[in-house]
KOLPALO-379119 format. One record per atom (N, C-alpha, C): residue in one letter; x, y, z. Coordinates in steps of 0.1 Angstrom, whole numbers, plus 5000, padded with zeros to 4 digits. Layout:
<rs>
R resn   px   py   pz
R    A    X    Y    Z
...
</rs>
This chain:
<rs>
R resn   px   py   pz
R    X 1916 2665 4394
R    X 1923 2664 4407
R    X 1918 2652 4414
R    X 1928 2645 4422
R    X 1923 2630 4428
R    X 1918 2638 4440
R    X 1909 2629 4443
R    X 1908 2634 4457
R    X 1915 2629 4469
R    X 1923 2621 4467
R    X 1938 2619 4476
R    X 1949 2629 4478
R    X 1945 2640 4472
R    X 1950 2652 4470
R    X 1949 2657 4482
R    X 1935 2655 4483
R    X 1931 2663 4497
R    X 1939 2667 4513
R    X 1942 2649 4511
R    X 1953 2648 4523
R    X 1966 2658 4525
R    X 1972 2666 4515
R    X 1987 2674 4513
R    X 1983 2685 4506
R    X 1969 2690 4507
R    X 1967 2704 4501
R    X 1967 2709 4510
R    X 1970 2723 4508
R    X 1965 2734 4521
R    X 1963 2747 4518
R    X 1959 2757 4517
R    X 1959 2774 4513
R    X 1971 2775 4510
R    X 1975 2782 4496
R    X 1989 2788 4497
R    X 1990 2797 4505
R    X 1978 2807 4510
R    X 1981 2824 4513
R    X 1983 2818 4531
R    X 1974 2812 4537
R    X 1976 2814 4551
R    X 1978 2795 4555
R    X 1982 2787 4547
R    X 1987 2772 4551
R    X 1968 2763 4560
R    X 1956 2772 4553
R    X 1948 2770 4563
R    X 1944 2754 4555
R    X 1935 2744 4558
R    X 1928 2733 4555
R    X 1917 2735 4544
R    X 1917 2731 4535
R    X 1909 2734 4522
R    X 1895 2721 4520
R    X 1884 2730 4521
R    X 1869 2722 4517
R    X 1870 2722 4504
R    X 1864 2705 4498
R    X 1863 2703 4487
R    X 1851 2702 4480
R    X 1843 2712 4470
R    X 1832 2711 4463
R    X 1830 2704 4453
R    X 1825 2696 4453
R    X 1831 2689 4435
R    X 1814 2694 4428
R    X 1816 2696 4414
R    X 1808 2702 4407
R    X 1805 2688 4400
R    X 1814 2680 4392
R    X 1818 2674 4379
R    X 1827 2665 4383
R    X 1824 2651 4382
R    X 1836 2643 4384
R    X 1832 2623 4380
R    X 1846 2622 4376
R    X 1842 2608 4371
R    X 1849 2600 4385
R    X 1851 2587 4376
R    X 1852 2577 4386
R    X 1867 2579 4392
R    X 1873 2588 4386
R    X 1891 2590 4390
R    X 1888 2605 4394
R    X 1886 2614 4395
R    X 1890 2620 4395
R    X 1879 2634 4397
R    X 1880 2646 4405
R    X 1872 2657 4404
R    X 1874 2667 4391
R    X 1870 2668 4382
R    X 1869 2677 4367
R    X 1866 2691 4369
R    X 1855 2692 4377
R    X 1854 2705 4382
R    X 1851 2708 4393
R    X 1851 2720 4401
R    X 1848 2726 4416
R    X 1854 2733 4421
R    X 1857 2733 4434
R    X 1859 2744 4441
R    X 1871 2738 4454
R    X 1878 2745 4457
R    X 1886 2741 4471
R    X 1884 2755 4473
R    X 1877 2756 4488
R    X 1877 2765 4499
R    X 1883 2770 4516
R    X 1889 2779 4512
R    X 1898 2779 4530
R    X 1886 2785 4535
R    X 1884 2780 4547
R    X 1876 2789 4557
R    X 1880 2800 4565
R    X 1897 2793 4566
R    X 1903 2804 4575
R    X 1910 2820 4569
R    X 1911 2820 4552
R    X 1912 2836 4548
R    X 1899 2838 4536
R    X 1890 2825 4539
R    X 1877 2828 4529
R    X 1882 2830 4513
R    X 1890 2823 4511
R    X 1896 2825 4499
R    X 1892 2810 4487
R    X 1882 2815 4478
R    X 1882 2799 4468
R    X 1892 2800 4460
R    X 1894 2784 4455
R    X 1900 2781 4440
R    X 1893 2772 4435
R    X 1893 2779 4421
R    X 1887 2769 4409
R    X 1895 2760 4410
R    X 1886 2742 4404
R    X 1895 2732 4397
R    X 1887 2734 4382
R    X 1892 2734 4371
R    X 1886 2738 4360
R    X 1894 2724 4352
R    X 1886 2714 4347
R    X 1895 2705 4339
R    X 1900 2697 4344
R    X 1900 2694 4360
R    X 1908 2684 4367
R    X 1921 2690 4374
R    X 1923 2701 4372
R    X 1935 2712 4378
R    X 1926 2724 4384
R    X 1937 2719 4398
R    X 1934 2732 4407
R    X 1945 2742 4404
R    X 1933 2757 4403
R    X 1945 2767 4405
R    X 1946 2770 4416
R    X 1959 2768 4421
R    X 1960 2773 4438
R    X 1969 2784 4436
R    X 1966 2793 4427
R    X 1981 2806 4432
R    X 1970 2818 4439
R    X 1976 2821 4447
R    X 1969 2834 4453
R    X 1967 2839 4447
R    X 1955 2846 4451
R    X 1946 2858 4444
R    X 1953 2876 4449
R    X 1953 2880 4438
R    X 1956 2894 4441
R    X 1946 2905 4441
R    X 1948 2913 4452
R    X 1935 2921 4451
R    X 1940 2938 4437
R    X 1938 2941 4431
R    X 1936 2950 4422
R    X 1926 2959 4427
</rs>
């Protein structure tokens, strides 16, 4: 994931502003980490350079 990304990401579930953790990353791009809303406390993995942003379902 670029981190230019950053600019036009947002929470799918509440449209809140997403913190970026990077775990793993080269000179293009973040490979692994985390994007975090603070406003429904909700993470997404980036696994591979892809974030999953689909909401989480509670079970």
């Amino acid at each position: 994931m670029k981190r230019s990304l950053m600019d036009i990401l947002c929470c799918p579930v509440c449209k809140g502003d997403l913190a970026l953790t990077a775990d793993k990353e080269d000179a293009k791009e973040v490979l692994e980490g985390t994007l975090h809303c603070a406003s429904c406390k909700t993470d997404y993995p980036i696994h591979e350079g892809i974030p999953d942003l689909l909401p989480r379902t509670n079970q």
